[in-house]
DOVOVEX-891517 format. One record per atom (N, C-alpha, C, CB): residue number from 1; residue in three letters; x, y, z. Coordinates in steps of 0.2 Angstrom, whole numbers. Atoms other than C-alpha are relative to their C-alpha. Glycine has a CB too. Example, Ala and Ser with C-alpha at 12.3 -4.5 7.8 and 13.67 -1.06 7.14 Angstrom:
R:i:aa:px:py:pz
R:1:Ala:4:-6:0 .
R:1:Ala:62:-22:39 .
R:1:Ala:4:6:0 .
R:1:Ala:-5:0:6 .
R:2:Ser:-4:-6:-1 .
R:2:Ser:68:-5:36 .
R:2:Ser:-4:5:3 .
R:2:Ser:2:2:-7 .
END
This chain:
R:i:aa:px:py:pz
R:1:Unk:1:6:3 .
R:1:Unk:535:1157:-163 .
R:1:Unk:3:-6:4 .
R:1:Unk:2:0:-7 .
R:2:Unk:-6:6:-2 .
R:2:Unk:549:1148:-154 .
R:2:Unk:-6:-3:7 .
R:2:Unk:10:5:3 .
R:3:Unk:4:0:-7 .
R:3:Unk:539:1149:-137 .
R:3:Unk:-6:-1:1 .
R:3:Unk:1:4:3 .
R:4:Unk:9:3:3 .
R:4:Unk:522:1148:-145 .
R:4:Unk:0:-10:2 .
R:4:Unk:0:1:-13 .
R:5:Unk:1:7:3 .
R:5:Unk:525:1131:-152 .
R:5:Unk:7:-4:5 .
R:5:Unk:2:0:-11 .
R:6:Unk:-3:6:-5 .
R:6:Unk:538:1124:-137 .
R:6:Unk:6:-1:-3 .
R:6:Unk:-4:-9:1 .
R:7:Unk:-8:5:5 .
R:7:Unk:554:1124:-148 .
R:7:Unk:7:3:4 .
R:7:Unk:1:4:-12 .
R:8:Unk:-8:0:-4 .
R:8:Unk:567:1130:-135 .
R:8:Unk:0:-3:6 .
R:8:Unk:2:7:2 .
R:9:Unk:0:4:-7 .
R:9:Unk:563:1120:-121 .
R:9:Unk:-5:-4:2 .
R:9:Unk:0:4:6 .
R:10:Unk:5:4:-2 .
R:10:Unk:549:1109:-123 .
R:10:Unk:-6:2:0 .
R:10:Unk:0:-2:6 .
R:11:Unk:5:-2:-3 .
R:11:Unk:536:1119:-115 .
R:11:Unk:-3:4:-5 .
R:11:Unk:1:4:7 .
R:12:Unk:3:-4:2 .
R:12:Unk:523:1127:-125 .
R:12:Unk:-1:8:5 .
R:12:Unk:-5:-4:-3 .
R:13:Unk:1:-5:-4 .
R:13:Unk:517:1145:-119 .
R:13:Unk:-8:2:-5 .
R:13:Unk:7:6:1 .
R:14:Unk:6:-3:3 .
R:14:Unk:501:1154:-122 .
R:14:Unk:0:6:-4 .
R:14:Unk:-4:2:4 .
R:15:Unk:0:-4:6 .
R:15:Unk:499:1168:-134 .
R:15:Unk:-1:9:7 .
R:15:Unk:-9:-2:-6 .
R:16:Unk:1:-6:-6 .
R:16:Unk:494:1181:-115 .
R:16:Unk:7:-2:2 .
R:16:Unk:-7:-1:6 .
R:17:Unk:-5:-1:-4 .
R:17:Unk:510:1175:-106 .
R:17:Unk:7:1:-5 .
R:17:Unk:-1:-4:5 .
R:18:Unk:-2:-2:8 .
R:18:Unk:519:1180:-124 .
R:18:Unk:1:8:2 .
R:18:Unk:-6:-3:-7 .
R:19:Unk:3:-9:3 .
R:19:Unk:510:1198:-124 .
R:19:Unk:2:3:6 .
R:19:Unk:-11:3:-1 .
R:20:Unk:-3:-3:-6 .
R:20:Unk:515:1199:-105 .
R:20:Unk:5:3:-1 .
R:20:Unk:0:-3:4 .
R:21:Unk:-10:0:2 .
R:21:Unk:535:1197:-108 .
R:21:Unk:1:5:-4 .
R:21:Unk:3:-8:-4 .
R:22:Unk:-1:-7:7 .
R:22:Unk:532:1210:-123 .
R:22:Unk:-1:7:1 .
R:22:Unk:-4:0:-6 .
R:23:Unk:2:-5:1 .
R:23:Unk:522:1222:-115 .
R:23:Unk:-7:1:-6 .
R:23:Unk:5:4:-2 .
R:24:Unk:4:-1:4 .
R:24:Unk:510:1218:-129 .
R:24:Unk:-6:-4:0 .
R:24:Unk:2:1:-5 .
R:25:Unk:7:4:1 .
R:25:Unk:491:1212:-132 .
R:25:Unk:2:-5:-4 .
R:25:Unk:-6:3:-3 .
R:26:Unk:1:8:1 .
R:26:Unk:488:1194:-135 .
R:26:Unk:-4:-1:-7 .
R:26:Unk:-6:-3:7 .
R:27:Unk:0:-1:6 .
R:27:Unk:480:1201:-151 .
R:27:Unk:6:0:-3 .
R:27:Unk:-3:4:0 .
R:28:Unk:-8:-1:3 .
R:28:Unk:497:1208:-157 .
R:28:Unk:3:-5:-1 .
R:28:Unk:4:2:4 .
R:29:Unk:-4:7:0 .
R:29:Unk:507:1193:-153 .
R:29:Unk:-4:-7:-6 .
R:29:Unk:1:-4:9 .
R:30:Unk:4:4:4 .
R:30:Unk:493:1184:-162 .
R:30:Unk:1:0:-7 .
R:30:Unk:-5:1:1 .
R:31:Unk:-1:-2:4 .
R:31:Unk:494:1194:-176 .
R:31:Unk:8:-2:-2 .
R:31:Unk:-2:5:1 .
R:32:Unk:-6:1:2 .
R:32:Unk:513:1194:-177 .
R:32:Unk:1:-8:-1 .
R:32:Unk:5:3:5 .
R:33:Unk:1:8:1 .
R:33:Unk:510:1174:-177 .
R:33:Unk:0:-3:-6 .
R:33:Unk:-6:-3:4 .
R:34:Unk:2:0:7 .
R:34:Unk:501:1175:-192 .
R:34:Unk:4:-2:-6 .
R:34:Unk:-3:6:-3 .
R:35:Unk:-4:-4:7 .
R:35:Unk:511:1185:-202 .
R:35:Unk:5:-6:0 .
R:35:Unk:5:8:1 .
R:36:Unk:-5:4:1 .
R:36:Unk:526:1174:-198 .
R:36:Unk:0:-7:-4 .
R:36:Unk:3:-1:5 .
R:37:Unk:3:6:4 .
R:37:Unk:518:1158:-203 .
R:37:Unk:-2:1:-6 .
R:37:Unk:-5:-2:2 .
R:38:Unk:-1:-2:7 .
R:38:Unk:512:1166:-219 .
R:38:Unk:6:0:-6 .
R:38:Unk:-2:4:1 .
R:39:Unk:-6:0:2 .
R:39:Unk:527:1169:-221 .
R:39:Unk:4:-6:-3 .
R:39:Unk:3:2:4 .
R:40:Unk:-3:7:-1 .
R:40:Unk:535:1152:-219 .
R:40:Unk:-4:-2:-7 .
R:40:Unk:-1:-4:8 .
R:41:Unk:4:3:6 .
R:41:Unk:520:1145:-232 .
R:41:Unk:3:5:-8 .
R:41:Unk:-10:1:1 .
R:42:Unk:-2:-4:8 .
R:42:Unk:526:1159:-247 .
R:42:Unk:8:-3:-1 .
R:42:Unk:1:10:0 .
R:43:Unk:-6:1:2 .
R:43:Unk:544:1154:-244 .
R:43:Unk:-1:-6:-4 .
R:43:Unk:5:0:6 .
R:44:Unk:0:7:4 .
R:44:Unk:541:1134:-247 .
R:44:Unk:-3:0:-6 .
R:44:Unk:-3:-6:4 .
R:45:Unk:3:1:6 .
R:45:Unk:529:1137:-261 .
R:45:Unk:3:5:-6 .
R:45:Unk:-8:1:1 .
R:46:Unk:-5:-4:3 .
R:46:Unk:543:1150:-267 .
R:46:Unk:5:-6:-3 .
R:46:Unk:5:5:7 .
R:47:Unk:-7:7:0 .
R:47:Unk:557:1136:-265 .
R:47:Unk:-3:-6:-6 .
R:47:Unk:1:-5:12 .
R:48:Unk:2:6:4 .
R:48:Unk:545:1122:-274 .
R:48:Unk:-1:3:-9 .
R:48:Unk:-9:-3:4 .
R:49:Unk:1:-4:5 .
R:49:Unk:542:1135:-287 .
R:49:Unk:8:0:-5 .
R:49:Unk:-3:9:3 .
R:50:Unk:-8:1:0 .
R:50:Unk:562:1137:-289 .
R:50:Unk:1:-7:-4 .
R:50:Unk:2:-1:9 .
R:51:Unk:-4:10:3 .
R:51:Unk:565:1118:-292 .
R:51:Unk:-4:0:-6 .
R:51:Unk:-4:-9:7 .
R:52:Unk:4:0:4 .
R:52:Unk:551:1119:-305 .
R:52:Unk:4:2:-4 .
R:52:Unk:-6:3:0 .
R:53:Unk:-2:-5:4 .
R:53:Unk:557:1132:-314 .
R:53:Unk:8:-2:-1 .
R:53:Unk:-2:9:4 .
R:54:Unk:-7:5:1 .
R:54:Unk:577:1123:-314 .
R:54:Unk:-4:-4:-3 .
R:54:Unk:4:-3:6 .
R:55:Unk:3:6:3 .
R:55:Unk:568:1108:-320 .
R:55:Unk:-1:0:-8 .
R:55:Unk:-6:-2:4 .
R:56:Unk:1:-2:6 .
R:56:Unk:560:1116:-334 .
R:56:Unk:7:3:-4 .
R:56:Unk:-5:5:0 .
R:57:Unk:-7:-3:3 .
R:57:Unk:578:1126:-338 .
R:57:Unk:3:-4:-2 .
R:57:Unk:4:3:4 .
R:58:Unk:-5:2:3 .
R:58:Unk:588:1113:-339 .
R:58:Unk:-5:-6:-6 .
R:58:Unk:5:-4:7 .
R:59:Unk:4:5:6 .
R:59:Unk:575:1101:-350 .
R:59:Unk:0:3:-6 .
R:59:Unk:-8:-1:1 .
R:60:Unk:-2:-3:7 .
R:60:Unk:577:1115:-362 .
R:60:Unk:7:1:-1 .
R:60:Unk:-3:6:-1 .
R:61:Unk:-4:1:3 .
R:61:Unk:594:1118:-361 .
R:61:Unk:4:-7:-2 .
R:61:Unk:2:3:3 .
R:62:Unk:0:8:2 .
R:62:Unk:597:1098:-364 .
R:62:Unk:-2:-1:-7 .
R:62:Unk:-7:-5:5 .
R:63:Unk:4:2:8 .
R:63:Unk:586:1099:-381 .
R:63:Unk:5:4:-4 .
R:63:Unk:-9:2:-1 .
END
């Protein structure tokens, strides 16, 4: 992801010269891309879920 998306030095890279450096297809790395991103979206809508769910708690413990 880091090197995907340019986040340690600027320079983006491609998804093949990724699979090279690993040894693995360009699918693969793709895939592993996914996932992590996925990932990232369950956590924030985890985390917003969180604050919700406080919000409601303390509204009841308050009453």
């Amino acid at each position: 992801m880091l090197r995907y998306y340019g986040l340690l030095g600027g320079n983006t890279e491609t998804l093949q010269s990724i699979a090279n450096d690993f040894s693995l297809s360009r699918e693969r790395i793709r895939q592993l891309r996914d996932n992590r991103l996925k990932f990232f979206r369950r956590q924030k809508q985890r985390t917003a879920l969180e604050a919700e769910l406080c919000a409601i708690a303390k509204k009841l413990l308050d009453e």
